[in-house]
C-alpha positions in Angstrom: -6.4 -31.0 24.9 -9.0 -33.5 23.1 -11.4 -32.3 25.8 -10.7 -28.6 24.5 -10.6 -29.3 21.4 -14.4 -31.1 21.3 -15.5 -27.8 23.8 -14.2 -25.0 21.4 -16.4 -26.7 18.4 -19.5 -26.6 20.5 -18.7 -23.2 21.2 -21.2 -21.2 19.2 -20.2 -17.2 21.2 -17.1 -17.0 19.1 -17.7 -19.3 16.0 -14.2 -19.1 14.9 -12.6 -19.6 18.3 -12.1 -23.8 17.3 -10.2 -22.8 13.9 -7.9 -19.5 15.7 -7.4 -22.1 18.3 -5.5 -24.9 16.4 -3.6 -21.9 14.4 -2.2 -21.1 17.5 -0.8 -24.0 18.7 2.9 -24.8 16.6 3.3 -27.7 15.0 -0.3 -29.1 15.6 -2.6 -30.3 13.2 -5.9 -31.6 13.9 -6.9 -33.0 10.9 -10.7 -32.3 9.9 -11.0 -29.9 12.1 -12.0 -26.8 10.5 -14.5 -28.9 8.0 -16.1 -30.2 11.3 -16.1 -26.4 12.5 -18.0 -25.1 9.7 -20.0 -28.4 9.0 -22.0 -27.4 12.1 -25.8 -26.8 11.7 -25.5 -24.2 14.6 -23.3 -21.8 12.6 -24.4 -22.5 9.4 -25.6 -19.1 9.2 -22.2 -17.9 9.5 -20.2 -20.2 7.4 -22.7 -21.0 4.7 -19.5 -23.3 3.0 -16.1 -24.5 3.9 -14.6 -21.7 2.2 -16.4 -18.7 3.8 -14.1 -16.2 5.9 -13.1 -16.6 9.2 -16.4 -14.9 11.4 -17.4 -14.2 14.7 -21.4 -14.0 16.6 -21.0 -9.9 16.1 -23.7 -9.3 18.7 -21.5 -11.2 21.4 -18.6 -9.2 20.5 -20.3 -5.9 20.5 -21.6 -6.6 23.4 -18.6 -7.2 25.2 -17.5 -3.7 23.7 -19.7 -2.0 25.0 -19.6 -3.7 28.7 -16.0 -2.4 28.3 -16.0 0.9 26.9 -18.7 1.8 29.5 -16.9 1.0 32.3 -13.5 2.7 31.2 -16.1 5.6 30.9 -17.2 5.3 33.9 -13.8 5.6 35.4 -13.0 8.7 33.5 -16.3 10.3 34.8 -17.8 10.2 31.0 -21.6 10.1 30.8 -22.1 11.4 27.3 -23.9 8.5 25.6 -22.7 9.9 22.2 -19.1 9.4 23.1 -19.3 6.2 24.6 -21.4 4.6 21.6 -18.7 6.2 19.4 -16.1 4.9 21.3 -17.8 1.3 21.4 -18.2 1.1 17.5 -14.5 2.1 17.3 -13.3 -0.7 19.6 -15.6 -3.2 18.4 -14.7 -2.7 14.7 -10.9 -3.4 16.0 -11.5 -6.3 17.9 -13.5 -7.7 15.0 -10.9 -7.5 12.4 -7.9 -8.3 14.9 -9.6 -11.6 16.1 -10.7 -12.8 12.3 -7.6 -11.4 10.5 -4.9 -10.5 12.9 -5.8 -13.9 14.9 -3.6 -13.2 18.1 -1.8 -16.1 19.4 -2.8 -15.1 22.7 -6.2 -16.4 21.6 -8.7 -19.0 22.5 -12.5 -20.0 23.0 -11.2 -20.2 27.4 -9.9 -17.0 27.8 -11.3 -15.0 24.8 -10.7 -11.2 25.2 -9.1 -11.6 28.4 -6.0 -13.0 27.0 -6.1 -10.4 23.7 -6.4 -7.6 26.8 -3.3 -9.4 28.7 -1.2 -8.7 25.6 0.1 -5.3 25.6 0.3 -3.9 22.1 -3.6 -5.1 22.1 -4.2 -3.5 25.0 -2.8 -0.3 24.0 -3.7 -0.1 20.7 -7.3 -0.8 22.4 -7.0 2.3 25.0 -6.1 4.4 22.2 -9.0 3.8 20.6 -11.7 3.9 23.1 -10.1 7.3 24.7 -10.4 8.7 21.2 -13.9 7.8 20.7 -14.4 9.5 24.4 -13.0 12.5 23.7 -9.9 11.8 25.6 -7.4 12.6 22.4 -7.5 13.9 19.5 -5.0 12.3 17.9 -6.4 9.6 15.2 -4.9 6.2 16.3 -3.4 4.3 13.5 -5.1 1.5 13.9 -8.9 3.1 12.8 -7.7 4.9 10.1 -6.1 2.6 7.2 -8.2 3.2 4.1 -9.3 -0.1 2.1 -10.9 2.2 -0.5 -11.0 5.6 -1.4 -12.7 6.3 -4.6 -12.0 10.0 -6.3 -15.0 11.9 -6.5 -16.8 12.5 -9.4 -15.8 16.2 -10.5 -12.2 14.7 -10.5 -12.9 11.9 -12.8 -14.4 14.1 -15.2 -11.7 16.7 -15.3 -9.4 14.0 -15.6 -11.3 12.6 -18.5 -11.7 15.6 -19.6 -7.9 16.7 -19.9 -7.0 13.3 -21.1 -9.2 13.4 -23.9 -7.5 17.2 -24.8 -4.0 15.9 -24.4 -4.6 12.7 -27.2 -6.4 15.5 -29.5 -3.1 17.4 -29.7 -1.0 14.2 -29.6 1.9 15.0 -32.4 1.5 12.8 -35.6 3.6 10.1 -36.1 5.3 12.2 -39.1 6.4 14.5 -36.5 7.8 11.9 -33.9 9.7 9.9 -37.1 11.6 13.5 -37.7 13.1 13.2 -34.2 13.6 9.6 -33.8 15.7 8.8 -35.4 19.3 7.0 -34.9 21.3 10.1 -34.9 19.0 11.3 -31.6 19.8 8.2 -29.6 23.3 7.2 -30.5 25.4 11.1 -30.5 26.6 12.5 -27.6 25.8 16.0 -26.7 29.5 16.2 -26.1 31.5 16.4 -29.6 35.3 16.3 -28.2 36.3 16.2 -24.8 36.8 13.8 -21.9 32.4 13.7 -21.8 32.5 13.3 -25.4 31.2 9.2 -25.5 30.8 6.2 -28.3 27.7 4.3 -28.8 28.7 1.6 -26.4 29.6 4.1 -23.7 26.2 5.9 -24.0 24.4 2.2 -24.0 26.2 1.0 -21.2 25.4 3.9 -18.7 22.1 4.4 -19.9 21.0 0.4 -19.0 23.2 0.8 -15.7 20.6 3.4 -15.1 17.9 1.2 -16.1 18.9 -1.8 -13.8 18.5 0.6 -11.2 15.5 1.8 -12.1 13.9 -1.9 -12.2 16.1 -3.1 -9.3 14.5 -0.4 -6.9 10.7 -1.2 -8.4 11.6 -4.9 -7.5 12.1 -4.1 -4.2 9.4 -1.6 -3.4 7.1 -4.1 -4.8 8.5 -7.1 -2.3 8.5 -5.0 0.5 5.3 -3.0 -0.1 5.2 0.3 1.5 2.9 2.2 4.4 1.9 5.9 3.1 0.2 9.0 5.3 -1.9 11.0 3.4 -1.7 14.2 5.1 -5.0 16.0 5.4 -4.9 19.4 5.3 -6.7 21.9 7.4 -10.0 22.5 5.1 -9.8 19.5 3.0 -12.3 17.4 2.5 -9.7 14.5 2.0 -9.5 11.5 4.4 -6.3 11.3 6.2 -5.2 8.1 6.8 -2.8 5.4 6.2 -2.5 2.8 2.9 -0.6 0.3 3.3 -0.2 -0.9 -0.3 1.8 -4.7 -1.0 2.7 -5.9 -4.3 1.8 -4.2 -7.2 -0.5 -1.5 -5.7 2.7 0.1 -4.8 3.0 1.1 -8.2 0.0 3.2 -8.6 1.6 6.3 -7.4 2.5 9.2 -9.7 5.9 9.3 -8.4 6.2 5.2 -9.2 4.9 5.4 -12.7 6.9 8.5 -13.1 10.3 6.3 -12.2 9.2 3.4 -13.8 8.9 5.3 -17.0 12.1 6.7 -16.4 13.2 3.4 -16.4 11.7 2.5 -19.5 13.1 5.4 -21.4 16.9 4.5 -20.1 16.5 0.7 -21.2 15.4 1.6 -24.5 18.2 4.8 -24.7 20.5 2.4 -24.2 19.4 -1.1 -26.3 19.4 1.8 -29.5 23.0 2.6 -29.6 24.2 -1.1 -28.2 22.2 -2.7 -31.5 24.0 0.3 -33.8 27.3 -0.9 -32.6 26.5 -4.8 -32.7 25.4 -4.5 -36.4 21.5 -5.0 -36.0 20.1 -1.6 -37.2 17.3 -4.1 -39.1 16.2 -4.6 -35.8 14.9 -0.9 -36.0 14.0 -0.8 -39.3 11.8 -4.0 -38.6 10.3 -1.8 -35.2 9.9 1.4 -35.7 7.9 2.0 -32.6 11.4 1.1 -30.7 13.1 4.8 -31.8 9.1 6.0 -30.9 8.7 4.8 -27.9 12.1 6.1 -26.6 11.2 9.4 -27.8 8.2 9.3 -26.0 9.1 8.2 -22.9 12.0 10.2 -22.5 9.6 13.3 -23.4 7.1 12.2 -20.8 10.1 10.9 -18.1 12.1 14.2 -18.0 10.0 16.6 -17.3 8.0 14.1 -14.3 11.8 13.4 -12.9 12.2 17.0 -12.5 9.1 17.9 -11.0 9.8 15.1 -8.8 13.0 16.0 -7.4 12.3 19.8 -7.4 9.0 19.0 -4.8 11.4 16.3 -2.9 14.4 18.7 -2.5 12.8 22.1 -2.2 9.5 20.9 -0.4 9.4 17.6 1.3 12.6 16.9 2.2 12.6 20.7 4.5 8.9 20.3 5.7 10.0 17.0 7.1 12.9 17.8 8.7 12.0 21.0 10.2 9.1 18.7 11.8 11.1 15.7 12.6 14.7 16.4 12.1 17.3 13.9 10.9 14.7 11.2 11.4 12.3 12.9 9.0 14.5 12.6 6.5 15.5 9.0 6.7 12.5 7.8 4.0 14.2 10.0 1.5 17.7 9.0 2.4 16.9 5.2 1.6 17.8 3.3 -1.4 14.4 2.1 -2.6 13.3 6.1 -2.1 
């Protein structure tokens, strides 16, 4: 293994085949190792510092792309040259990025792409590919089309700025918001007499149940992160792909923001009448943006929530079952949905 170790740093086809090495092995550390990697005179032109990313000789790779794509190709009696250096820049762009992110423990300087094309879901995920970029389906694989970036186009930003800029001109003033929120709005129930009719601390205690579920379910999306389709429709000039957002990226959706605020407007529905019936109406004296702000989120969150649930029930939720059946519908049965 020392012997390995000292042929996989001399190695200058894959110059990260040393480092992938040693994170494949469990439990083995070979101190120095990666400092020595990238220390190298020979690759300083791909590791200019110890803290550059992971990188491979491209022209090596893409070379061995190309040997492969051309002769699964040739197999599949394929002589357009179009195709086959489509198909090539498809694979190689996979193989990059699986071999300097994805690092497969299958893995090393000795056996290279051998051992990634002995694993299966490599080797499948790699046919896909290159019999897409021949021609050979016409199905997008997965794999080529996660989005790292997708910038809106101009005309929308300026419509968007546009609208935006309209919708803060005829903001109300705050004059107008004060005559509606006030403690009366937040702390009587709609219900005067009657087994719905509730007391302050009935209305506060639902409305921040509501809440923790509100901030219980954004908790979770936002461990878990999420995988999204966008759908491209026939026409559009929209890329259809996949996102996988993580963290809080998950949260940029309408729908997210839209629950979120939801949230927001519950929590705040529901501290108002608890602080009435605990004696601290200075509290809201001393803040009056509280009462504002629970105005306006609920004015902004009740309106989104229905829209939201009127495209999930009458739109999505059909579309996908009449495509999929029950397991269409298993996203919108679950608890963080």
């Amino acid at each position: 293994e020392k012997d390995f170790i000292d042929d996989a740093l001399k190695s200058t086809e894959f110059v990260s085949d040393a480092e992938i090495y040693v994170e494949t092995l469990p439990g083995c550390s070979y101190a120095g190792l990666i400092e020595r990697n990238r220390a190298d005179e020979t690759k300083k032109r791909f590791y200019p510092d110890v803290d550059s990313p992971l990188r491979v000789r491209e022209e090596v790779l893409r070379e061995r792309c190309v040997s492969m794509v051309n002769h699964f190709a040739a197999k599949k009696n394929i002589d357009d040259e179009g195709l086959k250096k489509k198909a090539a820049e498809y694979f190689f762009g996979f193989y990059r990025d699986k071999i300097t992110a994805g690092r497969p423990p299958s893995y090393n300087s000795y056996t290279g792409m051998e051992a990634c094309m002995g694993e299966m879901k490599f080797l499948k995920q790699s046919e896909d590919i290159v019999m897409y970029g021949l021609g050979l389906s016409k199905e997008l694989p997965k794999e080529l089309i996660f989005l790292k970036s997708a910038p809106p186009p101009i005309h929308t930003v300026v419509v968007f700025a546009v609208v935006m800029a309209l919708c803060v001109w005829t903001l109300p003033s705050l004059e107008s918001i004060d005559e509606h929120a006030t403690v009366e709005t937040f702390t009587t129930s709609i219900f005067e007499e009657g087994p719905f009719s509730m007391s302050p601390v009935a209305l506060g205690n639902i409305r921040l149940l509501f809440a923790f579920v509100c901030m219980y379910t954004t908790k979770e999306k936002i461990r878990n992160g999420a995988e999204f389709k966008i759908v491209r429709m026939a026409g559009s000039e929209l890329r259809g792909g996949y996102v996988a957002m993580k963290g809080w990226r998950t949260q940029g959706f309408y729908t997210s923001w839209a629950w979120n605020l939801l949230g927001l407007s519950f929590f705040l529905g529901g501290m108002i009448p608890m602080l009435i019936a605990y004696g601290r109406e200075d509290i809201l004296q001393k803040y009056p943006w509280i009462l504002r702000a629970a105005l306006i989120s609920f004015e902004v969150a009740a309106p989104s929530a229905l829209l939201t649930s009127s495209i999930v029930t009458y739109a999505l939720w059909p579309k996908a079952y009449k495509d999929h059946g029950a397991s269409g519908i298993s996203l919108f049965s679950s608890l963080v949905f």
